[in-house]
C-alpha positions as CSV (number, residue, x, y, z in Angstrom):
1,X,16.7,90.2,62.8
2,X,17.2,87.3,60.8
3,X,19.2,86.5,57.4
4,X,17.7,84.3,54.9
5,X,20.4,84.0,52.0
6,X,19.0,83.9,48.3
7,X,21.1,83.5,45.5
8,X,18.4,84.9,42.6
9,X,19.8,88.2,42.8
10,X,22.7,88.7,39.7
11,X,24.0,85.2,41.5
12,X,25.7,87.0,44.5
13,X,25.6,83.7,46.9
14,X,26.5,80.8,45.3
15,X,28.8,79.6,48.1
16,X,27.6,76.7,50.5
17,X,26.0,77.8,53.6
18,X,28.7,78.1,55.7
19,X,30.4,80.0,53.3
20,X,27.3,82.6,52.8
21,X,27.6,82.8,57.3
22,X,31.6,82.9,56.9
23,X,31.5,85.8,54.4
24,X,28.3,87.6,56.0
25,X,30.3,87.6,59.6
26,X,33.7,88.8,58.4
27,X,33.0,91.2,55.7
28,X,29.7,92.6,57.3
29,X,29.7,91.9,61.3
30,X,26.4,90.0,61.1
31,X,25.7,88.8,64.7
32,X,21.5,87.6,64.0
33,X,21.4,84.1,63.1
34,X,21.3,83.2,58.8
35,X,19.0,80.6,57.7
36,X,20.1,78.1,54.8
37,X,19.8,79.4,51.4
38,X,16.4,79.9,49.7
39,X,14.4,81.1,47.1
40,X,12.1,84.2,47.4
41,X,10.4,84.3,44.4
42,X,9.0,82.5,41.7
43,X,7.2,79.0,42.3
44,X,10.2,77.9,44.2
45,X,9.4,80.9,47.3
46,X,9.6,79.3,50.5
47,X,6.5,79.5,52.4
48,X,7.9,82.4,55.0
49,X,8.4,84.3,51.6
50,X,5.6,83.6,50.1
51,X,3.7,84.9,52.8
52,X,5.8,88.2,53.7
53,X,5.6,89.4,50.0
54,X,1.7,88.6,49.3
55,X,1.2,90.3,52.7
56,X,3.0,93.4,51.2
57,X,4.1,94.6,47.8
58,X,7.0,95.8,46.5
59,X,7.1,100.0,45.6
60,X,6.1,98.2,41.8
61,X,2.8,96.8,43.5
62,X,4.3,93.0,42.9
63,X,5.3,90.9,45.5
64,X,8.4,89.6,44.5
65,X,11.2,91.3,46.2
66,X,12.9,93.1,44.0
67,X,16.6,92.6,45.2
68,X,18.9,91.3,48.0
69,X,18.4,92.7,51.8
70,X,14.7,94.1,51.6
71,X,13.1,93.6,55.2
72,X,9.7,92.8,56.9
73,X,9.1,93.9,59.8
74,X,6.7,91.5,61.5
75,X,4.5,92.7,64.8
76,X,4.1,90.7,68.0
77,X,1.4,88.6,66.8
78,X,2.7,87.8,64.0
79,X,1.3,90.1,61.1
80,X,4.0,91.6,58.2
81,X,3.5,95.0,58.8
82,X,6.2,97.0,57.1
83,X,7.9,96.5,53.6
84,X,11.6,97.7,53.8
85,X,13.4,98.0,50.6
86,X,17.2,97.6,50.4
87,X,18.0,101.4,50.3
88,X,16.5,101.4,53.4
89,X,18.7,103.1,56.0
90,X,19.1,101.6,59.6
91,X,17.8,105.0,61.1
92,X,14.7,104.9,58.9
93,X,13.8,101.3,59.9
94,X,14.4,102.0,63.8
95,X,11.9,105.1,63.2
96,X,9.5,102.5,61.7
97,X,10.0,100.3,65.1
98,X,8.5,103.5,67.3
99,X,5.3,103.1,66.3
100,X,5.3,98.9,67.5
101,X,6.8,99.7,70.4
């Protein structure tokens, strides 16, 4: 897993970087590594975004992601393969990872 901090969502990271990692640790126990702050939609997407969200749509049929902690799940060779959107329990993304395993 990695994070990949966006603050075009209701502006709930405006901190610094450090501050997004500080707050992620503490208050959530994040132990995967967070990236530095990016955008995920509009013509400002980073590259990695603009390629998980044209490789799959949102539940709307759009790519852009919708709000803050929707997951890809991305296969061994490198293909996006699942869309997971923030409601998305733990349980029902490691039932998801059966199949790729």
């Amino acid at each position: 897993m990695l994070g990949f901090p966006c603050n075009q969502f209701g502006s709930q990271e405006p901190g610094s970087n450090a501050e997004i990692n500080e707050f992620a640790t503490t208050k959530f126990g994040v132990t995967f590594p967070m990236f530095s702050k990016i955008e995920v939609n509009g013509e400002g997407a980073c590259e990695l975004y603009q390629l998980l969200t044209s490789a799959i749509s949102n539940p709307d049929g759009k790519p852009d992601v919708m709000w803050n902690f929707t997951k890809f799940l991305i296969d061994s060779d490198g293909n996006v393969v699942e869309r997971f959107e923030p409601g998305t329990t733990p349980e029902e993304i490691g039932a998801a990872l059966e199949a790729y395993l």
